[in-house]
C-alpha positions as protocol buffer text, in pm:
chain_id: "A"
residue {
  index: 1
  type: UNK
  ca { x: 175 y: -184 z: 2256 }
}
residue {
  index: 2
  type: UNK
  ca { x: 365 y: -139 z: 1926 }
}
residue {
  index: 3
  type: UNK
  ca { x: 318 y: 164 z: 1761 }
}
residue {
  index: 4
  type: UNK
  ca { x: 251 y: 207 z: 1341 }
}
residue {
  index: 5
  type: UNK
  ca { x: 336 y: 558 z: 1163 }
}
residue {
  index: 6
  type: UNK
  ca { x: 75 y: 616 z: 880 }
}
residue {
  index: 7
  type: UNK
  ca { x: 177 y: 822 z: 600 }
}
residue {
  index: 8
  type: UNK
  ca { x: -57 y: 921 z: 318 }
}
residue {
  index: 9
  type: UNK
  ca { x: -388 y: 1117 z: 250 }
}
residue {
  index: 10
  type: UNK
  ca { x: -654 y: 1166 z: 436 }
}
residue {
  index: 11
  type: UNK
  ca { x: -968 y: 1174 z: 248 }
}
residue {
  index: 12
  type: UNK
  ca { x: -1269 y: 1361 z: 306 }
}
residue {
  index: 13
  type: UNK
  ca { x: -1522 y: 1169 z: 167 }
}
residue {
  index: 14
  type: UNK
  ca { x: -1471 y: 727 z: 149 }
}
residue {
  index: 15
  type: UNK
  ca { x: -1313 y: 486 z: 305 }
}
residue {
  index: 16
  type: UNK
  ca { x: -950 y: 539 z: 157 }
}
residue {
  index: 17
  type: UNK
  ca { x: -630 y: 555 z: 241 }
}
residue {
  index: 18
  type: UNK
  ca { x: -588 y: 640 z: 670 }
}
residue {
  index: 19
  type: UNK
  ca { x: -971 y: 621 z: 697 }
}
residue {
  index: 20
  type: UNK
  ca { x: -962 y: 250 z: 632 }
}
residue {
  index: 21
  type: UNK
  ca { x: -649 y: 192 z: 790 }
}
residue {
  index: 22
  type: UNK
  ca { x: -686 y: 313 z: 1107 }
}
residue {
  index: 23
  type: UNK
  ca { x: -992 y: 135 z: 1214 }
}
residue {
  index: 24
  type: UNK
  ca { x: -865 y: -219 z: 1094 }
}
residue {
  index: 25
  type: UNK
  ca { x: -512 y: -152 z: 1314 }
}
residue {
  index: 26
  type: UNK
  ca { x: -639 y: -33 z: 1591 }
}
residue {
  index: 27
  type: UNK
  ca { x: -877 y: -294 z: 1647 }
}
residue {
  index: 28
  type: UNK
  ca { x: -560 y: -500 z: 1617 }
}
residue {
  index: 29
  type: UNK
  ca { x: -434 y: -327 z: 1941 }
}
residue {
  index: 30
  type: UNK
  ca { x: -190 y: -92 z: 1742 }
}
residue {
  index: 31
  type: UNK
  ca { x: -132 y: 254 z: 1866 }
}
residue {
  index: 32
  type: UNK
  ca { x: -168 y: 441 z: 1533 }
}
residue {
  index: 33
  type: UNK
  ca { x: 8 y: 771 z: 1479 }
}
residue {
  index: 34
  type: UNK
  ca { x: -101 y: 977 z: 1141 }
}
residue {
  index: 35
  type: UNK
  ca { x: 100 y: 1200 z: 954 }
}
residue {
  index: 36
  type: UNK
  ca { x: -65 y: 1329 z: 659 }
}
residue {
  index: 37
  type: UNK
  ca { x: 111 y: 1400 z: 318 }
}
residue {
  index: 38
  type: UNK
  ca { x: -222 y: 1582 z: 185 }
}
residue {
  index: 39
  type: UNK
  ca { x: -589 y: 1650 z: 253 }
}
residue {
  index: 40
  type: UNK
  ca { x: -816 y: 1516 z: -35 }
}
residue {
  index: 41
  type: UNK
  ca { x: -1152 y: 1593 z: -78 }
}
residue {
  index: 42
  type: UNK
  ca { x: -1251 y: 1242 z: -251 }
}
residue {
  index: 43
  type: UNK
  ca { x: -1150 y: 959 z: -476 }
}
residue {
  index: 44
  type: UNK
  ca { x: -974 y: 1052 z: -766 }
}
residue {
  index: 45
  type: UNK
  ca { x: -1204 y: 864 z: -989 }
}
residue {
  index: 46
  type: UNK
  ca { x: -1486 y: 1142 z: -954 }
}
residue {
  index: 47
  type: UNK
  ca { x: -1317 y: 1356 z: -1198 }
}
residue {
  index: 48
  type: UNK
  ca { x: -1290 y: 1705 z: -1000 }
}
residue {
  index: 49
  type: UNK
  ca { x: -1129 y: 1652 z: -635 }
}
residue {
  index: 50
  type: UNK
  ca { x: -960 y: 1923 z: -404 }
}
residue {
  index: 51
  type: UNK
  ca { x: -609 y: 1864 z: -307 }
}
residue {
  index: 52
  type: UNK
  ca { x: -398 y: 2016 z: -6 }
}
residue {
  index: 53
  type: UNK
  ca { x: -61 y: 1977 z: 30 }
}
residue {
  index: 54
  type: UNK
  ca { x: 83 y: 1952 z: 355 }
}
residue {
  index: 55
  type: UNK
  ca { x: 440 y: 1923 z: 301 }
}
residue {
  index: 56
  type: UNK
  ca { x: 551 y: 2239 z: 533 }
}
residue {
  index: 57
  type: UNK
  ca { x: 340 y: 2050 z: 799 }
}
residue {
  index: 58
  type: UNK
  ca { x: 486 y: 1702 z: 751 }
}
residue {
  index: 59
  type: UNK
  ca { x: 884 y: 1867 z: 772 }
}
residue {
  index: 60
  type: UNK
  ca { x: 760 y: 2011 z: 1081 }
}
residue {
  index: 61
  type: UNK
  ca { x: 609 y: 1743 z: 1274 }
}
residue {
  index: 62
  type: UNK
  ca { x: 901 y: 1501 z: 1128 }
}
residue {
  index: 63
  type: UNK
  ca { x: 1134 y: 1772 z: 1329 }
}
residue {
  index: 64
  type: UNK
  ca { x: 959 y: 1798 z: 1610 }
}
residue {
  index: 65
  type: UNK
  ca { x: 952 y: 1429 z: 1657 }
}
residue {
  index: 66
  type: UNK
  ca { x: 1310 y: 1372 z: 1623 }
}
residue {
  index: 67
  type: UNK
  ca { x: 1347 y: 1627 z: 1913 }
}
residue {
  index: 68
  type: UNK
  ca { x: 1077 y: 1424 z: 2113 }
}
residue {
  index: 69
  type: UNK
  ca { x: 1275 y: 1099 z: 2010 }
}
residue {
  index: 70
  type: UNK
  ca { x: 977 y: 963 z: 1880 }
}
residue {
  index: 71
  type: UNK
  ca { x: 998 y: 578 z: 1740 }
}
residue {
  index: 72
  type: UNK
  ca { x: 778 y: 331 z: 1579 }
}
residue {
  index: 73
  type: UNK
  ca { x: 824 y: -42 z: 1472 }
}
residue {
  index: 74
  type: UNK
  ca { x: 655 y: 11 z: 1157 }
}
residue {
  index: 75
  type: UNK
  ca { x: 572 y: 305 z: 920 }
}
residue {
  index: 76
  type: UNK
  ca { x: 346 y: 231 z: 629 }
}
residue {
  index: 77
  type: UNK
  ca { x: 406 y: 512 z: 335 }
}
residue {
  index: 78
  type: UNK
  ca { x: 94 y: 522 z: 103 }
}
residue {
  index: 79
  type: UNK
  ca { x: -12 y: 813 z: -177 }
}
residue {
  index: 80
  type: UNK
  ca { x: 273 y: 1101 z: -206 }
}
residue {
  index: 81
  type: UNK
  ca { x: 217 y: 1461 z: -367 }
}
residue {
  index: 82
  type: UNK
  ca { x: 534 y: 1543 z: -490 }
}
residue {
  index: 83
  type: UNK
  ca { x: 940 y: 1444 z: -555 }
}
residue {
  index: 84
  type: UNK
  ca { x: 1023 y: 1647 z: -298 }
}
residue {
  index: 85
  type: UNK
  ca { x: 807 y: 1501 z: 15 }
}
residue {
  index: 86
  type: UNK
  ca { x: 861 y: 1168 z: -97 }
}
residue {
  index: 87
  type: UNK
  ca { x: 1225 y: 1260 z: -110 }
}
residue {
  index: 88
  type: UNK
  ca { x: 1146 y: 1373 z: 251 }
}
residue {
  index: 89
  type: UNK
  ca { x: 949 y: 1093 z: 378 }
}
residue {
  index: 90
  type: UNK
  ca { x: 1226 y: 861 z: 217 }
}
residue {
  index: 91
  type: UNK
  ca { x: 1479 y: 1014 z: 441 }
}
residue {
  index: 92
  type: UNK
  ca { x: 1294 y: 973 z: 708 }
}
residue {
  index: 93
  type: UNK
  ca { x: 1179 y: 657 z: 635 }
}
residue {
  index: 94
  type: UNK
  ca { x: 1561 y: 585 z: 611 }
}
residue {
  index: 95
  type: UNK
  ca { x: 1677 y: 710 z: 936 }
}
residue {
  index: 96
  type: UNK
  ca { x: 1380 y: 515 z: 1144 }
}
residue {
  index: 97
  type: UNK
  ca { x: 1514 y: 192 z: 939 }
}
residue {
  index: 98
  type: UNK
  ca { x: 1853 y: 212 z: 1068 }
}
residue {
  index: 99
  type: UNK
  ca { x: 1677 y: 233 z: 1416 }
}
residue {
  index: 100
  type: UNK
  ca { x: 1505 y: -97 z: 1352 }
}
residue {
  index: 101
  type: UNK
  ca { x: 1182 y: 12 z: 1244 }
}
residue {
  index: 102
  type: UNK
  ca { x: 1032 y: -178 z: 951 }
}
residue {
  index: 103
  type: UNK
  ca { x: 916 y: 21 z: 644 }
}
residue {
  index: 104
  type: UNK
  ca { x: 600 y: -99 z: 432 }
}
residue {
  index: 105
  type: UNK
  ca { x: 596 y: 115 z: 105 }
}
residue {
  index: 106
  type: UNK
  ca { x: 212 y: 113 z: -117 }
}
residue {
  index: 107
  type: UNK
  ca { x: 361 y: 312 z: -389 }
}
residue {
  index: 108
  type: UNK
  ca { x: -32 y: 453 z: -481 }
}
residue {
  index: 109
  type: UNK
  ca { x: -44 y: 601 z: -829 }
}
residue {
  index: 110
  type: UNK
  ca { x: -179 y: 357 z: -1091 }
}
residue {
  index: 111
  type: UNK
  ca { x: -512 y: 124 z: -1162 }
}
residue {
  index: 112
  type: UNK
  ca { x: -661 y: -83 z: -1446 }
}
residue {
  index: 113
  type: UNK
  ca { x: -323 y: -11 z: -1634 }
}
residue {
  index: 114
  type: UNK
  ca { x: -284 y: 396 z: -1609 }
}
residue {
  index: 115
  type: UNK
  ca { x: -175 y: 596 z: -1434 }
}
residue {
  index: 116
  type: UNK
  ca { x: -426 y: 833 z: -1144 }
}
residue {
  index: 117
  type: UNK
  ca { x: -537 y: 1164 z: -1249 }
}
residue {
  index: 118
  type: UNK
  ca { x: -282 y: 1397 z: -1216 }
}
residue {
  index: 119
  type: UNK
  ca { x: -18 y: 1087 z: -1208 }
}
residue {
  index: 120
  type: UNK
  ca { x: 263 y: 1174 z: -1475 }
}
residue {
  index: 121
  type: UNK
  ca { x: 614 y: 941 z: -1548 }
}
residue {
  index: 122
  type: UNK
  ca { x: 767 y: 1154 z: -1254 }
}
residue {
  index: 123
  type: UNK
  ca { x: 532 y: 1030 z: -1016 }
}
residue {
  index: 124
  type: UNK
  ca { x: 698 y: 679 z: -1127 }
}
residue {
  index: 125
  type: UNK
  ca { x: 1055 y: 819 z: -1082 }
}
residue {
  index: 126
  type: UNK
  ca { x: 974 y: 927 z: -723 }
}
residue {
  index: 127
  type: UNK
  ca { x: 770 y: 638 z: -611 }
}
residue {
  index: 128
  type: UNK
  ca { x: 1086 y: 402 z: -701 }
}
residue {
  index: 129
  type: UNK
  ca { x: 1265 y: 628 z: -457 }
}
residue {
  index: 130
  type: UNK
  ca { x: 1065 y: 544 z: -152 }
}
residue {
  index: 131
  type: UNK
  ca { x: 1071 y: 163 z: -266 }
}
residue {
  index: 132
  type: UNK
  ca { x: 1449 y: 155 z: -236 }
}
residue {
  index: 133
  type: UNK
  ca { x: 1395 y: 198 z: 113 }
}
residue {
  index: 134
  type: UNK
  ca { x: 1089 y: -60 z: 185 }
}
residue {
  index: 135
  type: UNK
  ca { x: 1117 y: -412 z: 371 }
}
residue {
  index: 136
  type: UNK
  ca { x: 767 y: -461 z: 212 }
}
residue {
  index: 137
  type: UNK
  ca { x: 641 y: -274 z: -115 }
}
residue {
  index: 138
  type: UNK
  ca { x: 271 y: -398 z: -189 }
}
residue {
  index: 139
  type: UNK
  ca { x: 243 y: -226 z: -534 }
}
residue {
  index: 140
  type: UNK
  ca { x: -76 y: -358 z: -727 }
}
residue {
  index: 141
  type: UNK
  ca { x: -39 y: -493 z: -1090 }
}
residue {
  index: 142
  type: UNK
  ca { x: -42 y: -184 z: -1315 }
}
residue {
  index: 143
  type: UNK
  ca { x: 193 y: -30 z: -1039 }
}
residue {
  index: 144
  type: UNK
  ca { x: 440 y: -276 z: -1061 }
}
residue {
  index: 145
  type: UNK
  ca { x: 435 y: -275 z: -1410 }
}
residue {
  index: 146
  type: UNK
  ca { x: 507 y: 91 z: -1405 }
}
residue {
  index: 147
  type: UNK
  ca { x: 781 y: 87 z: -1144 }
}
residue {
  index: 148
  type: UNK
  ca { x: 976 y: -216 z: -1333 }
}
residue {
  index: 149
  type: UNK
  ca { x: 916 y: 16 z: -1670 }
}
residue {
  index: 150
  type: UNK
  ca { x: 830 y: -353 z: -1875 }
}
residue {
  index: 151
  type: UNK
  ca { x: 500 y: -517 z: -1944 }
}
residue {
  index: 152
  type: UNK
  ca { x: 311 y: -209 z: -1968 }
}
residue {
  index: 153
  type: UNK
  ca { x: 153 y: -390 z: -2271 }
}
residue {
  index: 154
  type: UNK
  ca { x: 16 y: -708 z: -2114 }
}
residue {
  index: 155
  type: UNK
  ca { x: -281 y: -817 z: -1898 }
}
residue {
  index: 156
  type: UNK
  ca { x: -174 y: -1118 z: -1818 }
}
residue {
  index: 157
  type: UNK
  ca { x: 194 y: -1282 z: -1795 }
}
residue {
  index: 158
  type: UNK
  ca { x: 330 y: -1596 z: -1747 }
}
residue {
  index: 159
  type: UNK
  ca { x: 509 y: -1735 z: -1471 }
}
residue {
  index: 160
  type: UNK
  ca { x: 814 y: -1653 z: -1652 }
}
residue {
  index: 161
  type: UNK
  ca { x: 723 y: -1317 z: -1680 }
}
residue {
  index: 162
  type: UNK
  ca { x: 601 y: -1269 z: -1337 }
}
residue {
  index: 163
  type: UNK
  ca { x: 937 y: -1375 z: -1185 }
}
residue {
  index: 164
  type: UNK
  ca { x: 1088 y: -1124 z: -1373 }
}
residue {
  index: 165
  type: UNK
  ca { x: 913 y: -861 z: -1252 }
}
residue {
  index: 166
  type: UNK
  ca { x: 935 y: -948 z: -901 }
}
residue {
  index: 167
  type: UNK
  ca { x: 1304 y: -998 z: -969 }
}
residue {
  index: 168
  type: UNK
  ca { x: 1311 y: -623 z: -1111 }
}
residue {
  index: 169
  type: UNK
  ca { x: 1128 y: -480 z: -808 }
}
residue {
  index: 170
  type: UNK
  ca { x: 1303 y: -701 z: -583 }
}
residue {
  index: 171
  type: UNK
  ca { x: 1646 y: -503 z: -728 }
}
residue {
  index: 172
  type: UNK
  ca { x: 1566 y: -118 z: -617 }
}
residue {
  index: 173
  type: UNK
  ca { x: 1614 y: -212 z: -267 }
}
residue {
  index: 174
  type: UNK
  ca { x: 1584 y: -554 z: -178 }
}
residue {
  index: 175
  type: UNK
  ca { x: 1261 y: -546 z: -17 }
}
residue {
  index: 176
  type: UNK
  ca { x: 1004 y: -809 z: -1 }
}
residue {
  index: 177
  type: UNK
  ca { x: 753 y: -756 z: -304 }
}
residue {
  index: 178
  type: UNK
  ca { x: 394 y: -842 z: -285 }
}
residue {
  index: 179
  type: UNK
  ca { x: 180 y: -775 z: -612 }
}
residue {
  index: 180
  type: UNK
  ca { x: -202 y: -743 z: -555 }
}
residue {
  index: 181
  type: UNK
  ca { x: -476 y: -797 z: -813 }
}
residue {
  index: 182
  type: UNK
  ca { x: -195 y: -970 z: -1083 }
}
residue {
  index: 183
  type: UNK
  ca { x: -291 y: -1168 z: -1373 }
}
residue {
  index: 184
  type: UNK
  ca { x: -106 y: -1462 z: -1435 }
}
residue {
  index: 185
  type: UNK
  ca { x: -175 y: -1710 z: -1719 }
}
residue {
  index: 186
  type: UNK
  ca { x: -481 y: -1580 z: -1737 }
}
residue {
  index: 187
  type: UNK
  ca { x: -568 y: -1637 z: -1372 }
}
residue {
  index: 188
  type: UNK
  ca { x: -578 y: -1375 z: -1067 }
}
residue {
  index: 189
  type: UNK
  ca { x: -315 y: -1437 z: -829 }
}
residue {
  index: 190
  type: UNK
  ca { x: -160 y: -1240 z: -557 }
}
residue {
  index: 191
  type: UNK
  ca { x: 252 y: -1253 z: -607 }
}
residue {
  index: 192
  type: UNK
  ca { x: 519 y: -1282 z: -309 }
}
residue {
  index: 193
  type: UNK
  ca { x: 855 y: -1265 z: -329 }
}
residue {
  index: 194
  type: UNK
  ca { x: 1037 y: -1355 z: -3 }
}
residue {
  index: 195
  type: UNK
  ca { x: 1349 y: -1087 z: 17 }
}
residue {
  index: 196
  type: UNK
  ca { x: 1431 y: -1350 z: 292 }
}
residue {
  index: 197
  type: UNK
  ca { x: 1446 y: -1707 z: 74 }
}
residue {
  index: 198
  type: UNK
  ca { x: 1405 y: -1546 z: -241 }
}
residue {
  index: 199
  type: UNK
  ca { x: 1135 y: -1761 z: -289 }
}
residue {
  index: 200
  type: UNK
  ca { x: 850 y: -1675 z: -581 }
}
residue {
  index: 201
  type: UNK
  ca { x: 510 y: -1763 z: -489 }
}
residue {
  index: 202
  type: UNK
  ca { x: 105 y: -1735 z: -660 }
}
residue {
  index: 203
  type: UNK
  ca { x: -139 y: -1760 z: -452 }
}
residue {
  index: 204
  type: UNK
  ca { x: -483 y: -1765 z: -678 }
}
residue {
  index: 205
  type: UNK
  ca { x: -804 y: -1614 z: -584 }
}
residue {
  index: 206
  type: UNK
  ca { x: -1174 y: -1593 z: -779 }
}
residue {
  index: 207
  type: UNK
  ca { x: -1228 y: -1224 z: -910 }
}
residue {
  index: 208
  type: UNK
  ca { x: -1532 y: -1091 z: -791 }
}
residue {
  index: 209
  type: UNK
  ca { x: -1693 y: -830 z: -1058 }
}
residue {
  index: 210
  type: UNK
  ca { x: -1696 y: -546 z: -858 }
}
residue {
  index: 211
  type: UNK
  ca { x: -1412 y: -298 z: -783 }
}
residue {
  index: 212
  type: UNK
  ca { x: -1412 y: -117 z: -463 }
}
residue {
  index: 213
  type: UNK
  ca { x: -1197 y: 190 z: -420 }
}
residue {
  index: 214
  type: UNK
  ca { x: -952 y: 107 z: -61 }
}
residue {
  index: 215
  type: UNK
  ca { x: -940 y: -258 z: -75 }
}
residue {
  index: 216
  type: UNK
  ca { x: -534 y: -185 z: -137 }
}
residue {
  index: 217
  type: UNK
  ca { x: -537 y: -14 z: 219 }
}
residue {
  index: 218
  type: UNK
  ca { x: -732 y: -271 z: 368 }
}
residue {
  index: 219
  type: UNK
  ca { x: -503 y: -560 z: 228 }
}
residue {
  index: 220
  type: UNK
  ca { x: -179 y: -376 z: 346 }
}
residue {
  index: 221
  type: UNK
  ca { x: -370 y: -312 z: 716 }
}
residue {
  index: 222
  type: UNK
  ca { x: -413 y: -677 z: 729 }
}
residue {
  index: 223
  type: UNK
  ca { x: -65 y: -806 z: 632 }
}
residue {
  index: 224
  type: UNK
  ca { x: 123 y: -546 z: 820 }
}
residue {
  index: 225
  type: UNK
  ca { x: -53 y: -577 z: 1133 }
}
residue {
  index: 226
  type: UNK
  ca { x: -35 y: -936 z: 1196 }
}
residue {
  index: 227
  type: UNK
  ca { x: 307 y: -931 z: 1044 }
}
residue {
  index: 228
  type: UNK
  ca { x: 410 y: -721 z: 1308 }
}
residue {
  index: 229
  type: UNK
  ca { x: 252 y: -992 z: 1490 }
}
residue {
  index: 230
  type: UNK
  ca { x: 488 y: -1271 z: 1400 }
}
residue {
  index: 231
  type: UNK
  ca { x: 314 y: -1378 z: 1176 }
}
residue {
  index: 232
  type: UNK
  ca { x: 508 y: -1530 z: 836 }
}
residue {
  index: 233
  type: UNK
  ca { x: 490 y: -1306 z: 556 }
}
residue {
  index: 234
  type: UNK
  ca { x: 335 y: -1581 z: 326 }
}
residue {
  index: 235
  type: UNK
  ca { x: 23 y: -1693 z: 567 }
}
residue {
  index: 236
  type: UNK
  ca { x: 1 y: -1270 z: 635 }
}
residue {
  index: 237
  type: UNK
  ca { x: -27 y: -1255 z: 232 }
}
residue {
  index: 238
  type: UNK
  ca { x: -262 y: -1504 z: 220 }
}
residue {
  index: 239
  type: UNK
  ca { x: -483 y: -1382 z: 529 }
}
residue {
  index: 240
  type: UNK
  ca { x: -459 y: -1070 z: 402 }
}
residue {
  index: 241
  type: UNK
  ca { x: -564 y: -1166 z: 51 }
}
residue {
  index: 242
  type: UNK
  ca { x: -870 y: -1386 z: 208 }
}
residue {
  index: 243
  type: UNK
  ca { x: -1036 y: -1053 z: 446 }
}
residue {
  index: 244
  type: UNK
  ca { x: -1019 y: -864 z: 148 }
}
residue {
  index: 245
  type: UNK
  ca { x: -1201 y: -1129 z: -71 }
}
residue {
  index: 246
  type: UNK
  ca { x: -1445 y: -1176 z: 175 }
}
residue {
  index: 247
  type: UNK
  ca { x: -1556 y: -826 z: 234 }
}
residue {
  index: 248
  type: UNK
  ca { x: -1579 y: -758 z: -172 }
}
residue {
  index: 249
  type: UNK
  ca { x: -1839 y: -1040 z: -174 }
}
residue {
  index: 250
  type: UNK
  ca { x: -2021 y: -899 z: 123 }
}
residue {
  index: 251
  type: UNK
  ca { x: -2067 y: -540 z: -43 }
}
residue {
  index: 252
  type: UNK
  ca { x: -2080 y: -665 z: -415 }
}
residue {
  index: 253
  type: UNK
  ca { x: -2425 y: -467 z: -434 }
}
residue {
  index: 254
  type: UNK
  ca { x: -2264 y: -181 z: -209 }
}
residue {
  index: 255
  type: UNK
  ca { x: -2433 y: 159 z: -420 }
}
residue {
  index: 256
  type: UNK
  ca { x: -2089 y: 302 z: -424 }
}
residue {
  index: 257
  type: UNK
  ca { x: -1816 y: 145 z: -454 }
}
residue {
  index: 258
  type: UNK
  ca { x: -1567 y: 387 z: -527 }
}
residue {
  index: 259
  type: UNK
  ca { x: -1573 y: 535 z: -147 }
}
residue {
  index: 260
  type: UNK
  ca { x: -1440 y: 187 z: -18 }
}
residue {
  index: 261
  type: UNK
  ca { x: -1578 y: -55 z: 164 }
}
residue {
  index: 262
  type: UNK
  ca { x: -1754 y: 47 z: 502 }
}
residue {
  index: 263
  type: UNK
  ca { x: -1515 y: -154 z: 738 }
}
residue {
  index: 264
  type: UNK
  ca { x: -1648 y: -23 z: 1059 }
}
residue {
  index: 265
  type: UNK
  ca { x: -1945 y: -274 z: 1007 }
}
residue {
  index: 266
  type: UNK
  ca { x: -1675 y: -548 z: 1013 }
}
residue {
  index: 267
  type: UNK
  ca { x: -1400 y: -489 z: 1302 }
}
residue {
  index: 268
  type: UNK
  ca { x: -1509 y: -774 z: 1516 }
}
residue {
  index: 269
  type: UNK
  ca { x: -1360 y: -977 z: 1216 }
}
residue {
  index: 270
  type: UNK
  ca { x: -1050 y: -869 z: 1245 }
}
residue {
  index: 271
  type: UNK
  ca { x: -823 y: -1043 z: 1414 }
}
């Protein structure tokens, strides 16, 4: 059984972050591990949220494991507190690379073209840290924007354009980039480029007016897990792309959207 490292928050009350994660990969036969980079109390988008940071606990554990000679073919990195644990996780995320472990980087700080609350331009400096390390980042549109530092102006680009900033991402590390939720000529797409063929691909879907808080986590549980799989990174992009349409037009009159969608209900989909 291959084993997938999850680090990011755990959040009291939705289906974010680890809490929509975990279900969807285990039920893919993955034995998850967790290691939390903060205890949050709810979404962001409420307004007033409690944060803990558990950055003493992360160095810890992170020690301990190297003593244990702990491994794991994958570790997914999502939402960070601070430059100095993602300069830690980075590290670390760097050593289990040269071991042969694949890194999958969601740098988590931006939405609807702004930054989260309590997100500030050093939040962007550290999160293009971690993405020098990736084999996959899966930034969404605004986040991408922010990381390249160009666009920040636009809704939509043109194919032109979204080459570009592929290309730009592509350069802090040579990872694979996947954009979610991207606007091109007017259309919603989902972006891949291949760090493998360097090929640039669009892959268009039908917005659904609704926007659930997660759906990023659920996306990146699908394409990781059957990735890990075998599975080519374009047809994991795509499959990825299709579960996540699919369960936004299931819940589209879900009373609250912003605590994610309730996956449990829909595990014996995954596959």
């Amino acid at each position: 059984m291959k084993r997938i490292l999850l680090i990011g928050d755990i959040v009291g009350c939705g289906k974010l972050g680890m809490s929509a994660m975990i279900p969807i990969l285990s039920k893919m036969k993955y034995d998850v591990c967790r290691l939390p980079s903060s205890i949050v109390s709810n979404n962001f988008c409420y307004g007033e949220f409690a944060v803990l940071d558990t950055t003493d606990y992360l160095c810890k554990s992170i020690e301990i494991w190297e003593k244990l000679d702990f491994y794991a073919d994958a570790v997914a990195t999502g939402y960070l507190v601070s430059e100095k644990q993602t300069k830690i996780v980075a590290d670390y995320c760097s050593l289990l690379k040269q071991r042969g472990t694949k890194i999958f980087v969601d740098p988590i700080m931006a939405d609807d073209g702004k930054l989260y609350n309590g997100a500030t331009e050093k939040t962007v400096e550290y999160m293009r840290e971690i993405c020098c390390v990736a084999d996959i980042m899966v930034p969404n549109f605004t986040e991408a924007k922010f990381l390249a530092n160009k666009y920040l102006d636009k809704n939509s680009l043109s194919n032109d354009e979204a080459l570009d900033l592929a290309k730009i991402l592509f350069s802090l590390g040579g990872a694979t980039v996947v954009i979610t939720s991207m606007v091109v000529n007017n259309e919603n797409c989902t972006l891949l480029f291949d760090s493998e063929t360097e090929r640039f691909e669009l892959f268009k879907y039908d917005r659904i007016p609704v926007q659930f808080s997660g759906t990023g986590d659920v996306f990146l549980s699908i394409l990781l897990g059957q990735y890990l799989r075998g599975v080519e990174v374009k047809d994991s992009v795509v499959n990825a792309m299709n579960f996540v349409s699919e369960m936004i037009k299931r819940n589209a009159s879900y009373a609250n959207p912003s605590n994610g969608i309730p996956i449990e209900m829909y595990l014996n989909e995954v596959e």
